[in-house]
NUTI-507287 format. One record per atom (N, C-alpha, C): x, y, z. Coordinates in pm, whole numbers, plus 50000, padded with zeros to 5 digits. Example, Ala and Ser with C-alpha at 12.3 -4.5 7.8 and 13.67 -1.06 7.14 Angstrom:
513194943150780 512304955050780 513204967050780 512854977550708 513674989450714 512905000350787 
//
This chain:
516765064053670 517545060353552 516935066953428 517695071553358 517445077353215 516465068853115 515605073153021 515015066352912 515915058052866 515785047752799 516625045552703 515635041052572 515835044052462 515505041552318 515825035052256 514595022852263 515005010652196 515585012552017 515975003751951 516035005751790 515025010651660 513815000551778 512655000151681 512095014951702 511925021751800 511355036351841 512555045551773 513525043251690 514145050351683 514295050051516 513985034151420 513505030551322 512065040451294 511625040251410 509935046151351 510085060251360 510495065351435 511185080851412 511765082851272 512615082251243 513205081851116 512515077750994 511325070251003 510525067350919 509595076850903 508805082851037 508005091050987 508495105450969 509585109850975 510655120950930 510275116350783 511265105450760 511165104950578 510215104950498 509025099350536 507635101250519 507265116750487 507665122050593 507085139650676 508065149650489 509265141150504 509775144950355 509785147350246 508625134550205 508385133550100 507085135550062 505975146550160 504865154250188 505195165250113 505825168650018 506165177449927 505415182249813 505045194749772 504035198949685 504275191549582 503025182349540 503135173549403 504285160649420 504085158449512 504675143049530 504195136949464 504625121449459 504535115149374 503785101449467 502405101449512 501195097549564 501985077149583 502195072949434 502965060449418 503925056049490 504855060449505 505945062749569 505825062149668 505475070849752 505125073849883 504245057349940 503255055949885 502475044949933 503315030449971 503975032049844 505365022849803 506025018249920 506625030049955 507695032250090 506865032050176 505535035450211 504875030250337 504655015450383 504175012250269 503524995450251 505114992250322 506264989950272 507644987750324 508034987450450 508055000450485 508565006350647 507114998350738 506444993350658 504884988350767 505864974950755 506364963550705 506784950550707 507714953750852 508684968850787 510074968050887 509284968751028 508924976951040 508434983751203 507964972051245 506674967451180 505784958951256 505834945351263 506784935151186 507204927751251 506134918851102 505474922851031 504604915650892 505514910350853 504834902750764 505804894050661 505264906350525 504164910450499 503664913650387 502314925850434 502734933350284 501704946550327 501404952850215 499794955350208 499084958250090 498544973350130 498254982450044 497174994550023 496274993949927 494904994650012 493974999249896 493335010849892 493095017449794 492825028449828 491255031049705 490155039849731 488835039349652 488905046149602 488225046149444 488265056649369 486505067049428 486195074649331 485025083649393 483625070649399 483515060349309 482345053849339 482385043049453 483475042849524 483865032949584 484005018949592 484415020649487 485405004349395 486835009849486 487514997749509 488875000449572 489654996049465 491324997849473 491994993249351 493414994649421 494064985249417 495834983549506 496194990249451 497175000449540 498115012649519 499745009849555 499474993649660 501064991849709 500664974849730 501934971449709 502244957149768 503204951949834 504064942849910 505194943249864 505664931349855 504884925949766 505574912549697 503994907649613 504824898549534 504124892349399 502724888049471 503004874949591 502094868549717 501254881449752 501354889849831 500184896549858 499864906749797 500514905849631 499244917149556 498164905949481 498944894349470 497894879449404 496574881349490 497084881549639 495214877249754 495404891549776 496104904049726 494744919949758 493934917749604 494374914849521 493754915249394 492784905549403 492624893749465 491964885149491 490664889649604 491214897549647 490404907149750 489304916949733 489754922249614 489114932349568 487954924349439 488174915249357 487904905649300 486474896549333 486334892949437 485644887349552 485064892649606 485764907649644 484784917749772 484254909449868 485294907549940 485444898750083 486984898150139 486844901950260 487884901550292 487984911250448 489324909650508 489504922450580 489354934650608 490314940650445 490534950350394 489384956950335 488334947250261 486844946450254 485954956150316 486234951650442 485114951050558 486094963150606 487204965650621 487554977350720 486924985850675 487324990650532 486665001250406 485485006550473 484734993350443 483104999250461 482564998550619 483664995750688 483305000750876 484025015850927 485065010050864 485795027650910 486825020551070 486425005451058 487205001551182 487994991551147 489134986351237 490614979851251 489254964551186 489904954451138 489294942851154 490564931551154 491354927451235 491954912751257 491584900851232 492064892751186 491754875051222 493344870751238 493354864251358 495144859351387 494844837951354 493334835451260 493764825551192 492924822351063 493474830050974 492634825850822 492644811750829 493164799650863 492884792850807 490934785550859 490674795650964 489514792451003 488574799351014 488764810750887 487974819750884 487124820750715 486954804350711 486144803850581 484694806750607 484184803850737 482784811550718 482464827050722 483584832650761 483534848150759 483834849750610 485164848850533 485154853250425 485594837150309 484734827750295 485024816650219 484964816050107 485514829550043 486274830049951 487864834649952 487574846150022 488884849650051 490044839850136 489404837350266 490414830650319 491254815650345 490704810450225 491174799650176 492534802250086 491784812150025 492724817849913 494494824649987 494224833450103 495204840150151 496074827250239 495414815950288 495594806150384 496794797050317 496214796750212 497284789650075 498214791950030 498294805950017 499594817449973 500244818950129 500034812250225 500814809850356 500844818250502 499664825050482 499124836250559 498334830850633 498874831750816 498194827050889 496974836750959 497944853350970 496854863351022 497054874750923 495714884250952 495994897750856 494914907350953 495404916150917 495104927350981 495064942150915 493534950650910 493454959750810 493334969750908 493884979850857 493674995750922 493275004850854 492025012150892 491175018950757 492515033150789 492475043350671 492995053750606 491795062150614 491505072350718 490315076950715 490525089850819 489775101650769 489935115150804 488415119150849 488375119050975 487025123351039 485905115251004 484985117350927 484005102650887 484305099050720 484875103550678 485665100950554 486805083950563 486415075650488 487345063750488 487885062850331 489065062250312 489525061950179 490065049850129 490355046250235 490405032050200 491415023050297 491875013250308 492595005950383 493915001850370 494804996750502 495704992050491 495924977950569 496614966250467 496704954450495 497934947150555 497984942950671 499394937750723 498794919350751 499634916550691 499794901150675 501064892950691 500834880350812 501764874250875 501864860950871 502804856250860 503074836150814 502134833050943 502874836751045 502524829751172 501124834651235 500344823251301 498844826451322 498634842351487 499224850451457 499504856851606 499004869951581 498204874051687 497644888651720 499014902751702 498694914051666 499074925651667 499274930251841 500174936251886 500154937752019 499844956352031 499104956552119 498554974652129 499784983252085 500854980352092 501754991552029 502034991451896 501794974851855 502094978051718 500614982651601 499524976051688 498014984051655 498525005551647 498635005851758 498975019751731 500025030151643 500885019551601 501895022951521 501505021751378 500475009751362 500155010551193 499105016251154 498545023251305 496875038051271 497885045351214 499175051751311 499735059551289 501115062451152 500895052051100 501275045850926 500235053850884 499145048350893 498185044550826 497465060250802 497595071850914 497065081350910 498015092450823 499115089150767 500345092850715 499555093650577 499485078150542 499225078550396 497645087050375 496485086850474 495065094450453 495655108950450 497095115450508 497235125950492 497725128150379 498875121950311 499365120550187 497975120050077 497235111150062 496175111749956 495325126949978 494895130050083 494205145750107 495145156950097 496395153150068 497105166850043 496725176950181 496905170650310 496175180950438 495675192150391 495875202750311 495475216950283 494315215150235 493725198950152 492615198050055 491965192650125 492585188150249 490825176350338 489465177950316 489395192850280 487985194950303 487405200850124 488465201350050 488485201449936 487725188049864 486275187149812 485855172249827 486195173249662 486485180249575 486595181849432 487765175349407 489205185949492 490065180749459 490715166949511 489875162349612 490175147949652 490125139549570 488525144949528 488175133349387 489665134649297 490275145049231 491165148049121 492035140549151 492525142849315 493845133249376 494005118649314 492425113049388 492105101149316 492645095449223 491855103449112 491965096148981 493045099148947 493965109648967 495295101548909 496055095448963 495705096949117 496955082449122 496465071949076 495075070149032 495025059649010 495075058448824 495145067448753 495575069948637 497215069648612 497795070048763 499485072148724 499365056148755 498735050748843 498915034648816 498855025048722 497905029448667 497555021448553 498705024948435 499495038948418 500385038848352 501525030648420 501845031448518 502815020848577 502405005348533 501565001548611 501124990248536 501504985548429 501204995848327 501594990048145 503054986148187 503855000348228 505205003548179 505794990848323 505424981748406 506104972248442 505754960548340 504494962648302 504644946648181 505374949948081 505694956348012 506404962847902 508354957447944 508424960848052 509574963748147 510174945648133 509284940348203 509114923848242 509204916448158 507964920147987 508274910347913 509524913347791 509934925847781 511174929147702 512174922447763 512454925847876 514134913847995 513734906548023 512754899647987 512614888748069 512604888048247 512324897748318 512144895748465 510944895548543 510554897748676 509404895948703 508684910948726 507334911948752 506954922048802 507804934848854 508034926349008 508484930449133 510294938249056 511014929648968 511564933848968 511864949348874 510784950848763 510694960848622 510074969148715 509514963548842 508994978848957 509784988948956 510754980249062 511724982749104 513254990949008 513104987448883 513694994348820 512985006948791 511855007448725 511455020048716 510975029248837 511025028248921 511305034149123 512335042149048 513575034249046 515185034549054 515175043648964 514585044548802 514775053848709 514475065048784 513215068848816 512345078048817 513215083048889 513445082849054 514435085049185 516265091949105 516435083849027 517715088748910 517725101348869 516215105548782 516635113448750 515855125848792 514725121848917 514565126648962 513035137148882 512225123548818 511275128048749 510275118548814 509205117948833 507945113148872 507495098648833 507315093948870 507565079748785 506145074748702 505095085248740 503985084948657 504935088648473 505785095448534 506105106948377 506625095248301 507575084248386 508685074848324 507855063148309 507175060948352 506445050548302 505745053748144 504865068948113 504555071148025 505395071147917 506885073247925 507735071147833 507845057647789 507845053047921 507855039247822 507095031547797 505455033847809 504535029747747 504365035147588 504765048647549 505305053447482 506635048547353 507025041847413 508335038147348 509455044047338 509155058547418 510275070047389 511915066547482 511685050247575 512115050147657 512475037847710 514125029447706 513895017547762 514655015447859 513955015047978 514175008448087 515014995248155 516174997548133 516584979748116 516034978048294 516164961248334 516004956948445 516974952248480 518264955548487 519304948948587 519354957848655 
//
């Protein structure tokens, strides 16, 4: 009898095509992470999914979330320096717990905190190119239940997407321009940052949603959303949120 191809193998195809897409000279590092953290909820079955990624001294700093709840406990994460995502960083290996709520002597700060915000398991996958770790990725689930070997292998293989995306593959070994990569995405964040509070407290909406509008701008007109955010930290530029 013939193969047949389930939905989900055919979801993850198409994902890492669009991914493979948007590997484009001078992408837009944000974005990309954005839509990973995302397609990691769809595929794998998470409720919620974080990126962290290190700058050159190795301080980490969230690059993706996807929701208000788990950028509160990655920020809380990073805050604390304890955690999963923590510990993957500085192992270079997968680290699971399928029950925070009993994992206050491992991290009793953190996992009280994530246990509360309704997170029964989490699961980090380091972002890492030969002995190089750049930083991690976080999948987090209501229900207290293990990752099953295919979907472990499916979020390395997320996960090795975005370590290629931050190294620009041509620069892997480029240790200068890695550093450069770095700092601006994490310089285009922090302009995002402003330009969603700016966004949020002018309409009155939340975070998640003045994100999401300025995504939508940027994608519109087809300018970088580091650039559109600067506008409207700027003032040159208003963003409504509907």
């Amino acid at each position: 009898m013939p193969e047949t191809t389930s939905p989900q193998d055919v979801h993850l195809a198409s994902t890492l095509v669009e991914l493979a897409d948007n590997l484009v000279e001078d992408f837009d590092v944000v974005d990309l992470m954005a839509l990973l953290t995302e397609r990691c909820v769809e595929l794998l079955g998470a409720d919620a999914a974080g990126l962290l990624l290190a700058d050159p001294a190795g301080n980490l700093h969230l690059m993706a979330a996807t929701s208000a709840a788990i950028e509160t406990v990655e920020l809380f994460q990073i805050q604390s320096d304890e955690g999963p995502c923590r510990d993957c960083f500085h192992t270079g290996r997968r680290v699971s717990t399928t029950n925070l709520a009993d994992d206050a002597d491992r991290w009793p700060r953190f996992a009280p905190v994530a246990a509360a915000a309704g997170f029964g398991a989490a699961h980090a996958i380091p972002l890492r190119l030969r002995g190089q770790v750049l930083g991690a990725m976080n999948l987090f689930q209501t229900d207290a239940v293990p990752l099953g070997a295919k979907s472990i292998a499916t979020a390395q293989a997320l996960a090795d997407v975005a370590t290629i995306a931050v190294l620009q593959s041509r620069a892997a070994e480029d240790a200068h321009r890695v550093t450069d990569q770095l700092q601006h995405a994490l310089d285009t964040l922090i302009s995002i940052e402003q330009a969603t509070g700016i966004i949020a407290e002018r309409h009155g909406c939340t975070i998640a949603v003045a994100f999401s509008r300025l995504r939508g701008v940027s994608r519109e007109r087809r300018q970088r959303m580091g650039h559109i955010a600067q506008m409207v930290v700027a003032g040159d530029m208003d963003v409504g949120a509907s």
